[in-house]
C-alpha positions in Angstrom: 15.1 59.3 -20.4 15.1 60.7 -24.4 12.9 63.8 -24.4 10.4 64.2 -27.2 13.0 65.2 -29.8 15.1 62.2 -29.4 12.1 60.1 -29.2 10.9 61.3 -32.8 14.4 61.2 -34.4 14.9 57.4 -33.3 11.3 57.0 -34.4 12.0 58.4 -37.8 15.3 56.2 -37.7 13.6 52.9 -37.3 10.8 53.8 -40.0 13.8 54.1 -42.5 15.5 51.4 -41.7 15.2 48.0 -43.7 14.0 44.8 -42.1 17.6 43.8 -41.1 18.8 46.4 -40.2 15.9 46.8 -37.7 15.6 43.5 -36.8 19.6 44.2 -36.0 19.0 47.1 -34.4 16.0 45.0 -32.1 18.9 41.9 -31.4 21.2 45.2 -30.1 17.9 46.9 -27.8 16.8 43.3 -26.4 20.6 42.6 -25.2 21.2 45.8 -23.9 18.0 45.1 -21.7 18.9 41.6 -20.6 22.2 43.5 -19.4 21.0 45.9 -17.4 18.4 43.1 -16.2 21.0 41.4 -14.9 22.9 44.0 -13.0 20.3 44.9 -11.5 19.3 41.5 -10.5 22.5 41.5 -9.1 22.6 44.1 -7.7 19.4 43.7 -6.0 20.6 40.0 -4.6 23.6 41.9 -3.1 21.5 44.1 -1.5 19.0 41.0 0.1 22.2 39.6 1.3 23.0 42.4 3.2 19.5 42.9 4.5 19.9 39.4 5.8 23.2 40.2 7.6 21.5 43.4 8.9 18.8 41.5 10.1 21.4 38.7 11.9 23.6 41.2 13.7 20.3 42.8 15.2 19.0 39.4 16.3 22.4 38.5 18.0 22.3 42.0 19.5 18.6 41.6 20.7 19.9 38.0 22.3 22.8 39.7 23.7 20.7 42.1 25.4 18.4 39.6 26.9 21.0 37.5 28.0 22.8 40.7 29.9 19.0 41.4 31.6 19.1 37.7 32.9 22.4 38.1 34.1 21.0 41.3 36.0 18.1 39.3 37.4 20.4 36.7 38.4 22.6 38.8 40.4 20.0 40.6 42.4 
């Protein structure tokens, strides 16, 4: 995050600037964006994904459990 100084020096920066060099300058800021949109969108699905398979092998071990508990019932 740009604290105050670098705030007001890229202010002053896009003031001076002529309209295409800023509308330039915008193109660069709105792809640099959509990039780091998409890794983290990315990211993020990689990280549902492994929720999901988190969530699966806790399910089987849950069933597993249950079944081993019958098997106890069963035997007695």
């Amino acid at each position: 995050m740009p604290d105050s100084i670098d705030a007001s020096r890229k202010i002053r920066e896009l003031l001076d600037m002529g309209d295409e060099e800023l509308m330039a300058e915008l193109e660069r800021s709105f792809r640099a964006s959509d990039e780091r949109h998409q890794k983290i969108d990315e990211t993020l699905d990689e990280m549902l994904q492994e929720v999901d398979r988190l969530l699966l092998r806790i399910d089987e071990m849950e069933s597993d459990a249950l079944e081993e508990d019958d098997n106890d019932l069963g035997e007695r």
